[in-house]
C-alpha positions as a Python dict, from the first residue, in 0.01 Angstrom:
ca = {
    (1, 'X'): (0, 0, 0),
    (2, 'X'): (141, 338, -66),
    (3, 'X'): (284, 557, 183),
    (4, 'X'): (113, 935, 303),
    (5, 'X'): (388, 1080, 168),
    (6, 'X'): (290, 896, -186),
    (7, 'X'): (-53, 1026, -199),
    (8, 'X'): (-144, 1336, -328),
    (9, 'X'): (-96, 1377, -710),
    (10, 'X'): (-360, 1490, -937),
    (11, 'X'): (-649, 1509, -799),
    (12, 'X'): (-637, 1283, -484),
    (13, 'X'): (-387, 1578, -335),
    (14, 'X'): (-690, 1855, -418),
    (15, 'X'): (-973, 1633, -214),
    (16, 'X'): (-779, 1556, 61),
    (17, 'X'): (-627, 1902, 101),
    (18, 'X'): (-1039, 2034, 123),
    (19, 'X'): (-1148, 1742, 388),
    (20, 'X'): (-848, 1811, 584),
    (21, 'X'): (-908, 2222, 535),
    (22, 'X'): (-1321, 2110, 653),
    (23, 'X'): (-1180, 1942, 917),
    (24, 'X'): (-947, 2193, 1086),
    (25, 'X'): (-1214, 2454, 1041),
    (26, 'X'): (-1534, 2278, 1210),
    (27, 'X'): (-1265, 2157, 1504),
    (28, 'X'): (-1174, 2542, 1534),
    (29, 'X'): (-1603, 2587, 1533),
    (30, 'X'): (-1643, 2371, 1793),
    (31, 'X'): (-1349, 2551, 2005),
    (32, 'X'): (-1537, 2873, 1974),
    (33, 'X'): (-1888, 2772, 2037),
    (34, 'X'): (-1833, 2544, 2377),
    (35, 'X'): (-1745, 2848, 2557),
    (36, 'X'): (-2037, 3027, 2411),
    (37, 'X'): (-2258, 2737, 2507),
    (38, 'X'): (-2118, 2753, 2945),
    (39, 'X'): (-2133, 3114, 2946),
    (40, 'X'): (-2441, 3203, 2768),
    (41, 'X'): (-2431, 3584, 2831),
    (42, 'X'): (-2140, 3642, 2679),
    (43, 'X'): (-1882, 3823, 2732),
    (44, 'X'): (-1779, 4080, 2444),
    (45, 'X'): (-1428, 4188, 2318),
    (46, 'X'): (-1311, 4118, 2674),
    (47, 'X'): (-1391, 3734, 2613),
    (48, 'X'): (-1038, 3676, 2437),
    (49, 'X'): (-797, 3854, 2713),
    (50, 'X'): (-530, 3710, 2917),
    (51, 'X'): (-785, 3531, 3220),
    (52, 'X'): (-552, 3640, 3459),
    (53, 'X'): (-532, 4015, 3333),
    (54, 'X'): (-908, 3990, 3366),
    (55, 'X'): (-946, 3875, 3679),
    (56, 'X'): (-699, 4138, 3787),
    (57, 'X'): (-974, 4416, 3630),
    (58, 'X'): (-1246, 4232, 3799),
    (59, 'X'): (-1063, 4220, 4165),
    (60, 'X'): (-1027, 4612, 4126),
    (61, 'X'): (-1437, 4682, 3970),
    (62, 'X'): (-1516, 4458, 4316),
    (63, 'X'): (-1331, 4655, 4533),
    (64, 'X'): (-1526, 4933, 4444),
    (65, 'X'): (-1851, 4786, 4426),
    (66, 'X'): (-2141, 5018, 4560),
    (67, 'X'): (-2508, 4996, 4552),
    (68, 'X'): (-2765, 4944, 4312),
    (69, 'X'): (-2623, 5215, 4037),
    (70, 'X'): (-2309, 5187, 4035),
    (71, 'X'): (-2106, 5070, 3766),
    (72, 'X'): (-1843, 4862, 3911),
    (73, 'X'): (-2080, 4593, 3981),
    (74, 'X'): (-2165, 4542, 3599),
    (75, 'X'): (-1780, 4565, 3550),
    (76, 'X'): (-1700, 4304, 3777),
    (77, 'X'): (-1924, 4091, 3622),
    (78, 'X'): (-1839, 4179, 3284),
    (79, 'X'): (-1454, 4090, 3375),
    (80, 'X'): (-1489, 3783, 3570),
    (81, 'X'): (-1717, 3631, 3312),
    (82, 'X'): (-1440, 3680, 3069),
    (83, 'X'): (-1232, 3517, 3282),
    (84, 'X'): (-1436, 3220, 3340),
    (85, 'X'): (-1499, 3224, 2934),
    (86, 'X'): (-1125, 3231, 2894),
    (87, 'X'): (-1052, 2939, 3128),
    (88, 'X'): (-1340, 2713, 3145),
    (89, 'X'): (-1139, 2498, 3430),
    (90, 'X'): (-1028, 2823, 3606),
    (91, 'X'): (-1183, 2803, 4018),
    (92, 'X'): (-1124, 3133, 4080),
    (93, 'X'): (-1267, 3313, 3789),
    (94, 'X'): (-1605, 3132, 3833),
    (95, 'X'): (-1659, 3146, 4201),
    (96, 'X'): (-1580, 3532, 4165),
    (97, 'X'): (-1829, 3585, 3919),
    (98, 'X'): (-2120, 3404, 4060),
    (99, 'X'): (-2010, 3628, 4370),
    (100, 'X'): (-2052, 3979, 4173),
    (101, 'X'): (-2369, 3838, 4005),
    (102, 'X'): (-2491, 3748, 4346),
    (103, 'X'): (-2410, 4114, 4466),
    (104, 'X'): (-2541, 4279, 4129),
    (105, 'X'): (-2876, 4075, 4235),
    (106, 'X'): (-2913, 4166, 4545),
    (107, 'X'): (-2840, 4512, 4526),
    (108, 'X'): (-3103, 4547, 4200),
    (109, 'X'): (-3372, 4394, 4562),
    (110, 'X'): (-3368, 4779, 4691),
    (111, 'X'): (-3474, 4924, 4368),
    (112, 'X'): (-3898, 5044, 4419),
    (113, 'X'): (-3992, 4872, 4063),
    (114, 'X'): (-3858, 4477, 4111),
    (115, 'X'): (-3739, 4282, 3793),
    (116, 'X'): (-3852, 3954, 3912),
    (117, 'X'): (-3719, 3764, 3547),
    (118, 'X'): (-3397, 3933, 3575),
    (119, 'X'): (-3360, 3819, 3953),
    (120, 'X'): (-3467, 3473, 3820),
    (121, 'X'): (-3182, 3496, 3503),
    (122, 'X'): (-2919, 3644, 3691),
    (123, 'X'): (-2950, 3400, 3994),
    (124, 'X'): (-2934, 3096, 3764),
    (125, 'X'): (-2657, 3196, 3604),
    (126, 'X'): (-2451, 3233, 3932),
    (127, 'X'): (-2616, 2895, 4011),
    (128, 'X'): (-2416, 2738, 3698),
    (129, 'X'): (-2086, 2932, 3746),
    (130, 'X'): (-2095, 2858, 4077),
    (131, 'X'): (-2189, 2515, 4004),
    (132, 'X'): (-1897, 2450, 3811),
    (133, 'X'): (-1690, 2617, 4034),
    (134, 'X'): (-1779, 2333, 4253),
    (135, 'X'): (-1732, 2064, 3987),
    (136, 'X'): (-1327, 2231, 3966),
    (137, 'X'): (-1303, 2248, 4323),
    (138, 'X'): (-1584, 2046, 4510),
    (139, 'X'): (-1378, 2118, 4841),
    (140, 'X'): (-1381, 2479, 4834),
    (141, 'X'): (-1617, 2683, 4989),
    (142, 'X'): (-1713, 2950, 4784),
    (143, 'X'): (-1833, 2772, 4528),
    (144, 'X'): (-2098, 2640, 4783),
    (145, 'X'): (-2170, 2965, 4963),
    (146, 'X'): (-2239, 3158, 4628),
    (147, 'X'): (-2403, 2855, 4477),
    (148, 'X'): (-2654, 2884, 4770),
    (149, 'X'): (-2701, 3317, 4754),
    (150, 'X'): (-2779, 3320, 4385),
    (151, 'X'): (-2976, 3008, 4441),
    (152, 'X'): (-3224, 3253, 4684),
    (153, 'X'): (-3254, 3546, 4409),
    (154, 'X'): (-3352, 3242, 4118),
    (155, 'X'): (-3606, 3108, 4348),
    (156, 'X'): (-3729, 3441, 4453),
    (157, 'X'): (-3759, 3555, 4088),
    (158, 'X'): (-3943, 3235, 3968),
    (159, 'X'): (-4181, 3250, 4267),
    (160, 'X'): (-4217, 3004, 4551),
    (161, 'X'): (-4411, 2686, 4364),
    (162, 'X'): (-4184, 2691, 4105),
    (163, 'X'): (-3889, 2714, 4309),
    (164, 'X'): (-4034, 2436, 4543),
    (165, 'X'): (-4112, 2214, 4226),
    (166, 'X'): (-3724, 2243, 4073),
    (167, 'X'): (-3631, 2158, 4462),
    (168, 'X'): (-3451, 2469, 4513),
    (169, 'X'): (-3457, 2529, 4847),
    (170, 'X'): (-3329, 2154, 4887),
    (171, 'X'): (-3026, 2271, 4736),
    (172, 'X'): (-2981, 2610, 4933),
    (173, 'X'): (-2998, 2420, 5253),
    (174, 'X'): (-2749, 2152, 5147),
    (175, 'X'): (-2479, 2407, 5046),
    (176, 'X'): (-2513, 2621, 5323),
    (177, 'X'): (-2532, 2302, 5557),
    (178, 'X'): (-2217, 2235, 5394),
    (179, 'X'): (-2016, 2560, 5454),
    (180, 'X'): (-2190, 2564, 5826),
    (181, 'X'): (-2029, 2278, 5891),
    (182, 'X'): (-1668, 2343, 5724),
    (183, 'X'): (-1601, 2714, 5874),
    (184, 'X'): (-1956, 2894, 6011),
    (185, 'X'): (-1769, 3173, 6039),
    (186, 'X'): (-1670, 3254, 5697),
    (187, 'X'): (-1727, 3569, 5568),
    (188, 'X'): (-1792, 3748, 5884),
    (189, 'X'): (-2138, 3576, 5904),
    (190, 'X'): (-2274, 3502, 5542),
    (191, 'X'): (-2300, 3129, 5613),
    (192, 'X'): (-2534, 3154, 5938),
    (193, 'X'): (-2676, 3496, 5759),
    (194, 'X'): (-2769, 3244, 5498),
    (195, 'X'): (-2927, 3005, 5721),
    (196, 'X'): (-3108, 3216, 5931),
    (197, 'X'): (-3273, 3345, 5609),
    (198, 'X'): (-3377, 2965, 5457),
    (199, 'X'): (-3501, 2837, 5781),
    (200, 'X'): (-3720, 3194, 5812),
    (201, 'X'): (-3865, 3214, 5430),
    (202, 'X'): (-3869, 2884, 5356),
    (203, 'X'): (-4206, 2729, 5316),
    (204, 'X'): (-4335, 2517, 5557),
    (205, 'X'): (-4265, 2257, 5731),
    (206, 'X'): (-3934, 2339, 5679),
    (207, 'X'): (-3952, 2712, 5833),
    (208, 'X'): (-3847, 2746, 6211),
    (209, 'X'): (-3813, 3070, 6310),
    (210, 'X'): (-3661, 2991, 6631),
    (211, 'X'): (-3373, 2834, 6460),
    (212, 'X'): (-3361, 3138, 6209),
    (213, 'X'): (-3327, 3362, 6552),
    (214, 'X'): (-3036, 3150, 6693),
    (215, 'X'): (-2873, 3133, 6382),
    (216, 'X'): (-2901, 3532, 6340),
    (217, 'X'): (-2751, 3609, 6667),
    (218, 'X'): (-2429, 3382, 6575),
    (219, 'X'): (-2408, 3606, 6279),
    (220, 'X'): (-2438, 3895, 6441),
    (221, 'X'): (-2158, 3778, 6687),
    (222, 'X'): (-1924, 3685, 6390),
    (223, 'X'): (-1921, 4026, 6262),
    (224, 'X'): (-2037, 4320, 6497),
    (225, 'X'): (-1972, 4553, 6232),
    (226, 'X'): (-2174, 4431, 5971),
    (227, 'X'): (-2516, 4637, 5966),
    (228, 'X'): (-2716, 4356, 5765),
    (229, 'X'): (-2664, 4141, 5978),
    (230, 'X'): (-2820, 4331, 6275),
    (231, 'X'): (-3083, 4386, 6022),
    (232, 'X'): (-3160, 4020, 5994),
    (233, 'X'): (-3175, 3966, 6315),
    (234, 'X'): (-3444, 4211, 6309),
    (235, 'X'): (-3617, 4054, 6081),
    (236, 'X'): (-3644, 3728, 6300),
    (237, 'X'): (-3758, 3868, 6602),
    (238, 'X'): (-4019, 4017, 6380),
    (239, 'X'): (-4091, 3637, 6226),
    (240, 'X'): (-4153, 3545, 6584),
    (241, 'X'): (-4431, 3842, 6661),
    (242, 'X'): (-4167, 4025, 6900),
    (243, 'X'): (-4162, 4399, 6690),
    (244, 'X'): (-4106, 4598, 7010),
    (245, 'X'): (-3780, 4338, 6994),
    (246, 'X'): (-3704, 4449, 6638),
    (247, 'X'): (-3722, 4766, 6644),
    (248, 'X'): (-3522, 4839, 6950),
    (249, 'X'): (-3269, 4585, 6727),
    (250, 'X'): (-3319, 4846, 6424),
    (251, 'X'): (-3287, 5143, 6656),
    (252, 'X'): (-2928, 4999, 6714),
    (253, 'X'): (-2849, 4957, 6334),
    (254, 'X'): (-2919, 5293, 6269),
    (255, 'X'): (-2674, 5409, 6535),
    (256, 'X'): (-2391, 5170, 6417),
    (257, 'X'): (-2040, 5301, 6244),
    (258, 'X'): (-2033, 5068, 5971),
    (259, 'X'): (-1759, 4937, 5777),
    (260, 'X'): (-1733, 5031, 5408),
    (261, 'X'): (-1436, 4787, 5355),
    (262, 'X'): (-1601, 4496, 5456),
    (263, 'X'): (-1963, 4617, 5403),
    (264, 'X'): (-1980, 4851, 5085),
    (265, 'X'): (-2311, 4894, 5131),
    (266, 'X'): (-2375, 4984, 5488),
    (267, 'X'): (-2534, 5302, 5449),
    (268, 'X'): (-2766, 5120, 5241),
    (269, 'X'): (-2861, 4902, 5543),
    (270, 'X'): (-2898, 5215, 5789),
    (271, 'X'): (-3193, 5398, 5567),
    (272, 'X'): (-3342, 5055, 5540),
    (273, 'X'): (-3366, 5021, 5935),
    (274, 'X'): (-3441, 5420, 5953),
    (275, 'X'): (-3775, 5346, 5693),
    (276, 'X'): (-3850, 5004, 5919),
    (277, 'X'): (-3818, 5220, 6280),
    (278, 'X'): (-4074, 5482, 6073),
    (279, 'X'): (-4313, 5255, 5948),
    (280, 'X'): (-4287, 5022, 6292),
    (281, 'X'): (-4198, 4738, 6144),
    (282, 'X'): (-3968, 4556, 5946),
    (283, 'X'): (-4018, 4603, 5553),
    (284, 'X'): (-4093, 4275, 5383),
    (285, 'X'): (-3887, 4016, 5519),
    (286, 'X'): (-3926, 3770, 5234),
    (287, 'X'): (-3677, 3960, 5053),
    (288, 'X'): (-3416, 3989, 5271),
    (289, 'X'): (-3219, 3685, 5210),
}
C-alpha cells in the first residue's frame, strides 16, 4: 500500500487537491451559516467584531436607553446580538440581548398605533436568546427572568388562544416561579412585578387577582423608587373593582421623584398615571406586563 506522501502524481494529485479544496470550502459554509441559522436577524458588519468589544458598545447604548424613540435601544440590540453571533456559547452576550429586546418591546407598548407582529417577532426572539442563555447557564437568573418578559410581549402579540395553545403562559409562570424562589428581590422588583402581572392577565382559572395584589405590594416594597411598580399596583387594585384605591395609588405616582438610573423611563410612567387619574381609571391593564 503506498504511503500519502506517495500519492499524488499525474492526475490522482489534481482530484484529490479539488475534493480536499470542496471540502475545506463547504466546512468553512457550514461555519458561516450556523450562526446565521441561531440568530436569524442578523447582525450586519458588526457580526464579525471582537464579542467582547461589542458587548462593551452594547453596555454603553444600555446605559443610555430611553423611551420608545430613542436610538440606543436599537443599538443595544444591534451590539449584543453581535455579540451573541460572535460567541454562540457566550452567557452574557445572550442574556443581555434578550434584555434590550425585552426593553425595545416594551417601550414600542406606549406607542398610539400597536405593532402586534413585531411584539410577537421581537418577543420570540428574546425567548430563544434567552433560552439559550439558559441552556449556557441553566443556574443563572437572567436568563430565566428575561426568558419570562419577552415571553409576555410574544404571547401578547400572537393573541391569547394562540399563546394558550403553544402553552406560553405555562412557561412564564415556571421561570418567574423559578427566579421567585432563587432571589424575589432581584432587580428591585421585576420578579414579583412579573408575577403580579401573570397571575392578573392570565386567563382563567389561573388568574387571582388577590395574589397579583400581594405580589404587587412586595414589589413595590423592593424598590420604592421605581414608578412602574406603583403603577402596577394600581392596576391590581383596579383588577379587584377598588378604583377609588387606584387612583389615590396613581395620585402618589405622579408625585414621586423617580430614579433615571435605575428607571430610565420614569417620566414615562408619571404621564401614564397623570392620563389614568384624568380618565378615572387605569388605562388597559392587559398591557401592562
Amino acid at each position: 500500500m503506498r504511503s500519502f506522501n506517495s500519492i499524488g502524481k499525474g492526475r490522482n494529485i489534481s482530484r484529490i487537491g479539488k475534493y480536499l479544496f470542496l471540502l475545506i470550502s463547504l466546512f468553512f459554509i457550514c461555519l458561516l451559516m450556523i450562526p446565521e441559522a441561531l440568530y436569524p436577524q442578523g447582525t450586519g458588519k458588526a457580526a464579525s467584531g471582537d464579542p467582547k468589544a461589542l458587548l462593551e458598545l452594547g453596555d454603553a447604548s444600555w446605559e443610555k436607553r430611553g423611551t420608545r424613540l430613542d436610538t440606543d435601544n436599537l443599538r443595544a440590540v444591534e451590539y449584543y446580538r453581535a455579540a451573541a453571533a460572535s460567541d454562540p456559547f457566550n452567557y452574557e452576550a445572550h442574556w443581555k440581548c434578550a434584555r434590550a429586546l425585552w426593553w425595545l418591546s416594551d417601550q414600542m407598548l406606549d406607542a398610539g398605533s400597536l405593532d402586534r407582529e413585531k411584539q410577537k417577532k421581537l418577543g420570540r426572539e428574546g425567548m430563544e436568546l434567552a433560552g439559550r442563555a439558559k441552556l449556557i447557564n441553566p443556574d443563572g437568573i437572567e436568563g430565566h427572568i428575561y426568558f419570562a418578559l419577552n415571553a409576555f410581549h410574544c404571547a401578547f402579540g400572537a393573541g391569547m388562544i394562540e399563546a394558550m395553545k403553544e402553552g406560553v403562559f405555562d412557561s412564564i409562570y415556571e421561570d418567574l416561579a423559578w427566579c421567585n424562589e432563587r432571589d424575589e428581590a432581584y432587580g428591585g422588583g421585576i420578579v414579583l412585578r412579573g408575577l403580579s402581572s401573570y397571575y392578573r392577565i392570565v386567563p382563567w382559572p389561573n388568574r387571582d387577582n388577590e395574589k397579583a395584589l400581594k405580589l404587587s405590594i412586595k414589589a413595590v416594597r423592593a424598590d420604592e423608587t421605581s414608578v412602574r411598580n406603583v403603577i402596577y399596583l394600581a392596576a391590581a387594585y383596579e383588577m379587584l373593582g377598588m378604583g377609588d384605591k387606584a387612583i389615590n395609588v396613581l395620585g402618589v405616582a405622579v408625585e414621586m421623584e423617580g430614579d433615571k438610573e435605575s428607571e430610565p423611563d420614569f417620566k414615562r410612567w408619571k404621564k401614564f398615571a397623570k392620563k389614568c387619574i384624568d380618565e378615572g381609571r387605569v388605562i388597559e391593564p392587559e398591557r401592562l406586563f
